[in-house]
N, C-alpha and C positions, 0 to 999 in steps of 0.2 A: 322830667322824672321818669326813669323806668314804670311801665307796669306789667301785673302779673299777669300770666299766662291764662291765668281761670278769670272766669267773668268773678263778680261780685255782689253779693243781693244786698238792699240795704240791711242795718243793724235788726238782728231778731234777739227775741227773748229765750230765755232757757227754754229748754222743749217739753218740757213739763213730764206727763205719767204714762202717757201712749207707749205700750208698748207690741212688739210684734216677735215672732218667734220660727224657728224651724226645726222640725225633726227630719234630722237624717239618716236613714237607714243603708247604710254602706254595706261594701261586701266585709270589713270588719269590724266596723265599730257602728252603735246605734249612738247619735248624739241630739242633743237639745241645747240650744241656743236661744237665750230671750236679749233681745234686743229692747234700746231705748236712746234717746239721744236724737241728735240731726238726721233730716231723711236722709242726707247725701254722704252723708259716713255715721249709722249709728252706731252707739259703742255694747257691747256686747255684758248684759245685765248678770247672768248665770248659763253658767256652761259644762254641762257634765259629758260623759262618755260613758259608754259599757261596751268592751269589747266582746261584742257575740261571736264573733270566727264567724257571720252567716255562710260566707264564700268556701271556706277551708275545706270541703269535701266536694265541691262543686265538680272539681278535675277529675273524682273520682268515679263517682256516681251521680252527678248531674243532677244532686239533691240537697237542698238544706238537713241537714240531720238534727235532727231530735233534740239534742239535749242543747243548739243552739237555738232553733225555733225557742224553746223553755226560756230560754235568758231573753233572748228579744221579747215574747209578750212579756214580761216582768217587766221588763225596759221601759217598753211603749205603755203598759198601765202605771207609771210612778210618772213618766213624761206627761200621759195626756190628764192626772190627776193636779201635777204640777202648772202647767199652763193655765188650768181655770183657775187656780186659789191665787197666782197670779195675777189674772186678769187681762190676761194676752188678746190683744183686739182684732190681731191678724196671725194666724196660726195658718202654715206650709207644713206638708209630712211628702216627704217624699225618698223614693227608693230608686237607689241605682242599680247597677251589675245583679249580684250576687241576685235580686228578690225578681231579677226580671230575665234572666237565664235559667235559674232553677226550677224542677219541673213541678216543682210545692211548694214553690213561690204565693201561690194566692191565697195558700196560709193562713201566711203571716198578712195580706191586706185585707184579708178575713178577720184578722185578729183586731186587726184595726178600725177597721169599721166598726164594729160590737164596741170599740172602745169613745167611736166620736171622732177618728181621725179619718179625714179622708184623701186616701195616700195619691199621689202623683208619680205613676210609674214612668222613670225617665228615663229615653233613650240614651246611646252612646255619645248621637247628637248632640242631643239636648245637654249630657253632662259635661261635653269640648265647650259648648257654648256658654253654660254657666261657668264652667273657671275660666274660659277668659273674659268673660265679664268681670269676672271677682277681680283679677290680678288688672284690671285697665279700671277700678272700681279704687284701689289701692295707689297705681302706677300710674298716672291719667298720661302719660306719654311712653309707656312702655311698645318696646319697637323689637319683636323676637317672637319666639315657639313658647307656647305655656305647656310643661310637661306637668299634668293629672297626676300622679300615681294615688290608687285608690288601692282595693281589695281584690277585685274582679278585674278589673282593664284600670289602663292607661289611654288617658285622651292628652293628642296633640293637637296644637290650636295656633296659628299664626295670626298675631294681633299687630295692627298697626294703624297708628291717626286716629285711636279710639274705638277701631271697628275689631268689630271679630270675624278673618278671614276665614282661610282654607283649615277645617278642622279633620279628624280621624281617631275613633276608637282602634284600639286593641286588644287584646285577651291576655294581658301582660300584667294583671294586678298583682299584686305582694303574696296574694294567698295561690296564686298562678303557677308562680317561678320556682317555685322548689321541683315542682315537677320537671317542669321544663330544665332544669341545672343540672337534674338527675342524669340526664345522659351525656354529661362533658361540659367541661368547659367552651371549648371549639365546637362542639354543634349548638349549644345554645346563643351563640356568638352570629352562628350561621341563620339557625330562626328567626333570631329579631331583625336580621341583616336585610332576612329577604321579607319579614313584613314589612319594614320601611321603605324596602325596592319595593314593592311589588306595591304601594298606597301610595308611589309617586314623591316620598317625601326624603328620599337619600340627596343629602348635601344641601338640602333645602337649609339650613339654619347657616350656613356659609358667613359667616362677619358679626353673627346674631346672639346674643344671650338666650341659656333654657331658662325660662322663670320656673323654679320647682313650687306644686304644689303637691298636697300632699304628706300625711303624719310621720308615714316612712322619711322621706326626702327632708321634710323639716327635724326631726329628730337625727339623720345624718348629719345636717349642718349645724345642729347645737353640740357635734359632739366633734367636729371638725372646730369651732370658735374655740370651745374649750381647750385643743390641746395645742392649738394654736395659740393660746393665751389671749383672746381678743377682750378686750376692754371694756366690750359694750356688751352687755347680756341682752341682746334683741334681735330676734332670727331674722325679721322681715328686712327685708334689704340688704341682708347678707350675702357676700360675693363670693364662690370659689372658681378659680380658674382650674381648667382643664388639669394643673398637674398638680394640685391641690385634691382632686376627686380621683384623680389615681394613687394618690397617698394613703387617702384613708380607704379605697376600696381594697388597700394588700393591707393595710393594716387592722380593719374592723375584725376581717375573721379571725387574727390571731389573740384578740384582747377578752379577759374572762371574761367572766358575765358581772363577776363582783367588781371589776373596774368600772365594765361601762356602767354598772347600776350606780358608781359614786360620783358619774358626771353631773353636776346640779341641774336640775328640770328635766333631765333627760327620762323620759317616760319608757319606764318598764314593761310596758307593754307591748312597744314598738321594737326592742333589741331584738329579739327572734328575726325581725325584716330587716335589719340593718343589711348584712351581707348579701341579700337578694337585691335590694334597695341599690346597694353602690354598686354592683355587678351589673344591673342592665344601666346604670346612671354613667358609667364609666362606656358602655354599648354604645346607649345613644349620643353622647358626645363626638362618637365619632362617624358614627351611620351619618348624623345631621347637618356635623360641620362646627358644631358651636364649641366657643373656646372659654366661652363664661358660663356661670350659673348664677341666676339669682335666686333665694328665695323666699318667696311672699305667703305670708301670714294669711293671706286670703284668697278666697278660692270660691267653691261650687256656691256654698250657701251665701256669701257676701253679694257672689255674682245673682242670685233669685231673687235678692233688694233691689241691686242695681239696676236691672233688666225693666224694674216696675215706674223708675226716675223716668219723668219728661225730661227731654234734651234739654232745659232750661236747668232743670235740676243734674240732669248729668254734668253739666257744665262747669257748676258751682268747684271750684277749689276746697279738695277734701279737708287739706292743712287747716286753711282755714277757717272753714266750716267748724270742725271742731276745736279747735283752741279759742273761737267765739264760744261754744257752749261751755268749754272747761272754764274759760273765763267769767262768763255769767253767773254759774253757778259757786264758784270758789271768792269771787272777789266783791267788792264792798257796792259799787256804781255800774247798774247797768250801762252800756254803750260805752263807758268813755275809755275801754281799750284801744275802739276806732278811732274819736275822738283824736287820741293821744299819739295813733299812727300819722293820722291826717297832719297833725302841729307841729309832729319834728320831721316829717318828710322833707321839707325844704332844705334842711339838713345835708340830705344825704342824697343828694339830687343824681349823682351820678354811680350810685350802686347797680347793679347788676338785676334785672329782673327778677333772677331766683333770688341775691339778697334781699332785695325788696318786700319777697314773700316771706322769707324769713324772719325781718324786721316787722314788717305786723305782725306775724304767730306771737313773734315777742311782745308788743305793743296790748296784744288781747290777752298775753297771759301775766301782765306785766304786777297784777295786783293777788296774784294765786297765792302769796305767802304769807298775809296779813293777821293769819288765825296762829300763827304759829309762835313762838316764843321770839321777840326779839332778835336773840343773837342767832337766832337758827332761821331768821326767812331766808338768807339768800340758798342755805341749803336745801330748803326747800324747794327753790325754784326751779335750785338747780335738778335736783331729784325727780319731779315735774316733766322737766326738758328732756331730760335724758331718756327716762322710762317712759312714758305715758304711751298711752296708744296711738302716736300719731302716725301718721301713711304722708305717698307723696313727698318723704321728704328721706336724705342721705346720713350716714352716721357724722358730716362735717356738719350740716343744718341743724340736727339735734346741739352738737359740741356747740354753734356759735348762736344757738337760740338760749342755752344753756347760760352762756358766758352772759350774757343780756340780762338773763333775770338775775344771775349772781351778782352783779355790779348793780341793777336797779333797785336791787331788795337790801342793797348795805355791804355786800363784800366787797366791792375796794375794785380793783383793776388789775389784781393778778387774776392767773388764769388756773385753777387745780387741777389735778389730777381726776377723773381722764382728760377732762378736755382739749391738755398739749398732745395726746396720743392722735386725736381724732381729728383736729383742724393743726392749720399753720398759726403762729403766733403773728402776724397781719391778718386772718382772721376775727381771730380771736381778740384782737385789738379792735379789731372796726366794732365789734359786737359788745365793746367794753363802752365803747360811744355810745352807740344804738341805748343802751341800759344807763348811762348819765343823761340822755336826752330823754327818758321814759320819768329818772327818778326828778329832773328838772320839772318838768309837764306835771310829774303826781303833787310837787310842793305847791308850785305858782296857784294851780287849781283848786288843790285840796279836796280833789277827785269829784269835784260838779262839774257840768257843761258849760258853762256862761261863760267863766276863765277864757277857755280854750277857746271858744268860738269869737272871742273882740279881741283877742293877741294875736302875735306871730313872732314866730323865732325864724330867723335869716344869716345867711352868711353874705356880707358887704365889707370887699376888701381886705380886712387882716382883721374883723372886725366879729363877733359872733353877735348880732343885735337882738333884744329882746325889746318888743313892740306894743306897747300897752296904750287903751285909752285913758284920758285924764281920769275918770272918776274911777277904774283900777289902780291908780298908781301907789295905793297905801297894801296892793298884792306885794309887791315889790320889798317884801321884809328881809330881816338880815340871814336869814333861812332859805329866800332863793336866791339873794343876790350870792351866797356860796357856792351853793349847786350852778349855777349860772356861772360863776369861775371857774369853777370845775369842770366841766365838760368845755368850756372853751380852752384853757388850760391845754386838755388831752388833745382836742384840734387844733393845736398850736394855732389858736386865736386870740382876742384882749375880746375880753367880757365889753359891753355895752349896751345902752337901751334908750328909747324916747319914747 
């Protein structure tokens, strides 16, 4: 049987109340993120933002101004008020660009201090380093340039085999480039041309995807899906190639402000950087060489968790890492997601490693819909699959993990809409199996261990066997011997057992 590419820790329990947190003070947005969940992907508790501008006058006069210093301590006292009533066990504040170039920078970690936080002023380094930690935290096999876009600078970062290579700041941030755009098209074409000459890194991304990080860069590509009509409302792992970011780079400027504000989730905040955004985005494509764009959900502050994992823990499979805790916490029997992977593996002996992986997320999430009304779990599951926060994984692995719970939770063996948009229907068919051999395993058992652990299900000849001891053979009712034709049925097998 294939296995997967991530190590595997034995079965754990939900992760209980631990929580950890970071404030970020960017060159334009101050943010708070409380974390909770699995060390090796936690899922992200409460998440606000305040756009301060601290960066916005930087260009000019090499100072935070007044009335954003005002907003950021308001910021940072509801943040560091927030985090105690909380109960946040592990609290990071840390500042990039904007509070560590300007020259009343110490402020604001003035401010901070008086408040209990105590801030981490980070290099240009140090911020290349944490987004690509973030984005190989998200991607565990991501092989490309991680492009930053922040407020203050831009970090580029070459990741590969899990490491974080040759990285470089520069003075390119969102709140930067209006300046810089002020004197032409073609000379500011010329400046970033020759910052990337002149850091060694022209043509460097040659065959390579950019991983976009960054509010700007993600808020481009929710507005790129959008009018590309894409089917999945989920930025992370969103692809545009090269003549796709030259589309919307001619087209962003010419669009009101009352259109873009009615693309769904597209943050009002961010439209102002849109055309700076796709201007140097459309630059470096071609300074670098890269013909793709990815972009990841995760970035500087995901990378500050990651950084802290033992190699044992970095190892761990983020997939599924979490769809083990979505699993525990949503469904009826701890463990017997794995269980339930483990008993119809035999099954499917010859899938593909990444299905494999796939096939467990499913397997752990296979009982997420139990709470729900009847005629609505597989919608639920499906819902689940689709949306959830998972990483690690492409918008065909969401469609055919999707297909799995929809078929295990009672919807039958078609496939809805979207999931024909997103996979092939031989996908989507193998993953209709994967979900009779998940809802087979939930009957027999009745969702306890003992079941699963004295049986085995095989395929022998033309044969789908189901293998029980004498003293289970009263498991064997008219309720799995159905389910047990039915998925043999779809394997074009004859049901049978001893």
């Amino acid at each position: 049987m294939a296995t997967s590419l991530f190590k595997r820790r034995p079965v754990a329990t939900p992760s209980g109340a631990s929580r950890s947190a970071i404030i970020d003070i960017g060159s334009n947005s101050i943010r708070l993120v409380v974390y909770a969940g699995p060390r090796r992907l936690p899922a992200p508790l409460f998440n606000e933002k305040v756009l301060a501008g601290l960066g916005k006058s930087l260009a000019a006069t090499g100072a935070i101004e007044p009335g954003a210093l005002a907003v950021a301590r308001t910021a940072l006292a509801r943040f560091a008020l927030l985090t105690r009533e909380m109960e946040v066990g592990e609290l990071r504040t840390v500042a990039t660009a904007a509070v560590r170039d300007a020259s009343n920078g110490h402020e604001l970690i003035e401010t901070a201090r008086l408040l209990g936080l105590n801030v981490e002023l980070l290099s240009g380094e140090d911020e290349a380093i944490g987004a690509g930690l973030g984005v190989l935290s998200a991607i565990p096999d991501a092989d490309g340039i991680v492009g930053d876009l922040g407020g203050g600078s831009l970090e580029l970062v070459r990741v590969k085999d899990g490491e974080v290579l040759d990285r470089m700041s520069f003075p390119l941030g969102v709140l930067r480039i209006p300046t810089l755009r002020g004197a032409g098209k073609a000379t500011f074409e010329r400046r970033v041309a020759k910052m990337i000459r002149d850091a060694g890194w022209s043509g460097s991304g040659a065959g390579l995807p950019l991983y976009l990080v960054g509010g700007s860069w993600r808020a481009l590509a929710r507005l790129e899906m959008h009018l590309a009509g894409y089917p999945l409302p989920v930025i992370h792992g969103y692809c545009m190639d090269a003549a796709a970011v030259s589309r919307i780079a001619r087209s962003v400027g010419r669009m009101s402000r009352g259109r873009l504000k009615a693309v769904p989730n597209l943050s009002g905040g961010r439209i102002p950087t849109l055309v700076d955004a796709s201007a140097l985005l459309s630059i470096l494509l071609r300074q670098l060489g890269c013909s793709t764009t990815i972009a990841s959900a995760y970035g500087l502050r995901e990378g500050l968790l990651y950084e802290r994992l033992s190699p044992e823990e970095r190892a761990l499979d983020p997939l599924i890492e979490a769809a083990r805790d979505e699993g525990a916490r949503l469904g009826r029997f701890t463990e017997h997601g794995d269980l339930v992977a483990r008993w119809i593996a035999p099954l499917f002996a010859d899938d593909a490693a990444e299905d494999e992986r796939l096939r467990h997320a499913a397997c752990l999430l296979g009982d997420v819909g139990w709470q729900a009304n009847p005629e609505f779990r597989d919608e639920r599951g499906r819902e689940i699959a689709l949306h959830g926060n998972w990483v690690a994984i492409d918008a065909r692995g969401r469609a055919m993990v999707a297909q799995a719970l929809h078929t295990a939770l009672g919807g039958g063996m078609d496939a809805p809409e979207p999931l024909t948009s997103l996979a092939d229907w031989g996908d989507l068919a193998r993953a209709a199996q994967w979900g009779l051999a998940i809802r087979l395993a939930q009957r027999l058992s009745g969702g306890v261990a003992g079941p699963l652990k004295r049986s085995s299900v095989a395929v022998d000849g033309e044969g789908l066997i189901l293998s029980l001891e004498p003293r289970d053979a009263a498991l064997y009712g008219e309720a799995v011997a159905k389910r047990h034709k039915t998925l043999a049925t779809a394997m074009g097998l004859k049901s049978g057992r001893v």
